[in-house]
C-alpha positions as CSV (number, residue, x, y, z in Angstrom):
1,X,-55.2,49.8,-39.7
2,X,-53.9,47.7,-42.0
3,X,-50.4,46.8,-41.9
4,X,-47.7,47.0,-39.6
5,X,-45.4,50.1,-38.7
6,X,-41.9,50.1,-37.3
7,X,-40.8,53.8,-36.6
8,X,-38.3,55.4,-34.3
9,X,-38.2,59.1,-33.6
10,X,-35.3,60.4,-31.3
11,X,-33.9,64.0,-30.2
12,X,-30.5,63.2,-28.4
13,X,-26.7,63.8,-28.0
14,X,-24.1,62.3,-30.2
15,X,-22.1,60.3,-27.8
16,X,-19.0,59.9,-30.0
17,X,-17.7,60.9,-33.0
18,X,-18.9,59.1,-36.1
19,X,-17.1,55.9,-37.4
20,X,-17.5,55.0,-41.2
21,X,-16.6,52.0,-42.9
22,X,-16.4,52.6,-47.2
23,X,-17.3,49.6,-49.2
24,X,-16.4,48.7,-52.8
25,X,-18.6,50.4,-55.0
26,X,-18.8,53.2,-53.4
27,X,-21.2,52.9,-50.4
28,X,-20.6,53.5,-46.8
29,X,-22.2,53.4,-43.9
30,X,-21.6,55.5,-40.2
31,X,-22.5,54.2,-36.7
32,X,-22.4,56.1,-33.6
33,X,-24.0,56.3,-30.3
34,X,-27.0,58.7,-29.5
35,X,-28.3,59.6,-25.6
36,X,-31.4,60.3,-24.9
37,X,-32.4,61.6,-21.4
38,X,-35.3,61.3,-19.1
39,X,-35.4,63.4,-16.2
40,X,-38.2,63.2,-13.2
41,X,-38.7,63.8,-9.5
42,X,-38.4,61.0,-6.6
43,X,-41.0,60.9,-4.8
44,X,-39.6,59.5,-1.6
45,X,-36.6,62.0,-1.8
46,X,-38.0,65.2,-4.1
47,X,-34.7,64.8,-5.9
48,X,-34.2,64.9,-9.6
49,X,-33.1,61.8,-11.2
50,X,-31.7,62.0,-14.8
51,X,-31.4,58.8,-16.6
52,X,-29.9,58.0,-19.8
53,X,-30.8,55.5,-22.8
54,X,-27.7,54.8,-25.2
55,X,-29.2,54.2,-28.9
56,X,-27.0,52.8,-31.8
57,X,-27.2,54.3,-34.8
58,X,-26.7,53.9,-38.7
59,X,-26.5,56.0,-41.4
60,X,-26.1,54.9,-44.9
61,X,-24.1,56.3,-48.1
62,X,-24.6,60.2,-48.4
63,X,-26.1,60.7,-45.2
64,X,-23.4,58.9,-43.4
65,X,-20.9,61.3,-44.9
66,X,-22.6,64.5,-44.4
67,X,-22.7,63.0,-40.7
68,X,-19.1,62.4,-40.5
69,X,-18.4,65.7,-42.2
70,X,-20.4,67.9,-40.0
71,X,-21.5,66.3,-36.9
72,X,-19.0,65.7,-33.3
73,X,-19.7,64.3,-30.3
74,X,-22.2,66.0,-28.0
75,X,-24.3,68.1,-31.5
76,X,-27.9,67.8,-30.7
77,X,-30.1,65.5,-33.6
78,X,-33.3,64.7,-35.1
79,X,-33.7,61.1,-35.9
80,X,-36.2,59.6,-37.7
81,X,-35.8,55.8,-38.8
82,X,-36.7,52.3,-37.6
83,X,-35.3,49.4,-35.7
84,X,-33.3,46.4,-36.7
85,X,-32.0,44.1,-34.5
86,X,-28.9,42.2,-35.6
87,X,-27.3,38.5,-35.2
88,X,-23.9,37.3,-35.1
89,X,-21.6,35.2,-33.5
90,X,-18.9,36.2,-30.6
91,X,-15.4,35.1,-30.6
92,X,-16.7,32.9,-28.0
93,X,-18.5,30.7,-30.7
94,X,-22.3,32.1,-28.2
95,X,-24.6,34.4,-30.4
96,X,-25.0,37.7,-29.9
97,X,-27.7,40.4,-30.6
98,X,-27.9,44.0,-31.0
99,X,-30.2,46.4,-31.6
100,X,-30.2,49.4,-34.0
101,X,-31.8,52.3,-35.4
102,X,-31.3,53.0,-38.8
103,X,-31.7,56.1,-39.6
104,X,-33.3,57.3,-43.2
105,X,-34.5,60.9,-41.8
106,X,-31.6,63.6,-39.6
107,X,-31.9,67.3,-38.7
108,X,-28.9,68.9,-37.1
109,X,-30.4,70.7,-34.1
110,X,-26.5,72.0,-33.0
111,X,-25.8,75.2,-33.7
112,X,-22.0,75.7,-35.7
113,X,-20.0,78.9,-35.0
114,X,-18.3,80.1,-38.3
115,X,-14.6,79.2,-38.8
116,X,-13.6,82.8,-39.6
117,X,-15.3,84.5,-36.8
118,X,-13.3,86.1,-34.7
119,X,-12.7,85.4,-30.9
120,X,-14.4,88.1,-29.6
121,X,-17.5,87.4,-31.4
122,X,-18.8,84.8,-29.0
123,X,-22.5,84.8,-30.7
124,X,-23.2,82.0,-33.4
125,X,-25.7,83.1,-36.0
126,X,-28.9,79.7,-36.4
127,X,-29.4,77.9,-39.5
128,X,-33.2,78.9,-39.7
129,X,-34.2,82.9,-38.8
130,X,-35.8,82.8,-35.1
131,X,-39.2,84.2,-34.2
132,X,-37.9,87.5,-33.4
133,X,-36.0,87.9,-36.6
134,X,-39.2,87.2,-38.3
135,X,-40.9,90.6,-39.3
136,X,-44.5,90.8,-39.1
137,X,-44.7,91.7,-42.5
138,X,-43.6,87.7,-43.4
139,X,-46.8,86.3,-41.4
140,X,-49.8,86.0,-42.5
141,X,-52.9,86.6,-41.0
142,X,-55.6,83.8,-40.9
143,X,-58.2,82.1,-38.7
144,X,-56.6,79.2,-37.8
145,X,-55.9,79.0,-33.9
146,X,-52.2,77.4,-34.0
């Protein structure tokens, strides 16, 4: 292969709401933190241990305010985008480092209840139809196996 790649994929939890900063000119950009989880079994113990990885992300310009405008802490995402780690210096005068993902690619995975429903109406219709409200008649057979 030639080349080099630098890609991030991610499914996780918004961990705060998004902050944006506006710029002159018209561009913006939104950060906010994103938790992924691994869960698995202890061996020693047979108890489940759940731990979490914090990622900070960025969004840029229209993406970053179709985040602010329709994401809150806790929706569910789909992040595709690549890392950059970043320099400056502390107040302390000592440099510092972070690393982020920037994120290029996003799929809300949350489900929104309507504003206007009404309280009893607990059910939230999906974005995208599910497999049972998929007729038959939409499929179409062929060989493939998948």
């Amino acid at each position: 292969m030639a080349g080099t790649i630098n890609k991030v994929i991610l499914i996780g939890h918004l961990g705060d709401e998004v902050k944006m900063h506006y710029f002159e000119g018209g561009n913006s950009i939104g950060r906010f933190p994103l938790a992924t989880n691994e869960t698995y079994t202890n061996r020693q113990t047979g108890e489940k241990v759940t731990t979490t990885e914090w990622h900070n992300i960025v969004v840029r310009n229209k993406l970053a305010e179709i985040c602010e405008k329709y994401l809150t802490k806790g929706d569910k995402v789909y992040c595709e985008g690549r890392i950059k780690t970043r320099q400056w210096e502390g107040e302390d005068g000592a440099k510092r480092y972070t690393t982020e993902i920037h994120v290029v690619d996003m799929t809300f995975l949350s489900v929104k209840k309507e504003l206007n429903t009404p309280q009893q109406n607990t059910t939230s219709k999906p974005v995208e139809p599910t497999k049972n409200e998929i007729s038959s008649g939409d499929i179409e057979d062929d060989d493939l196996p998948f």
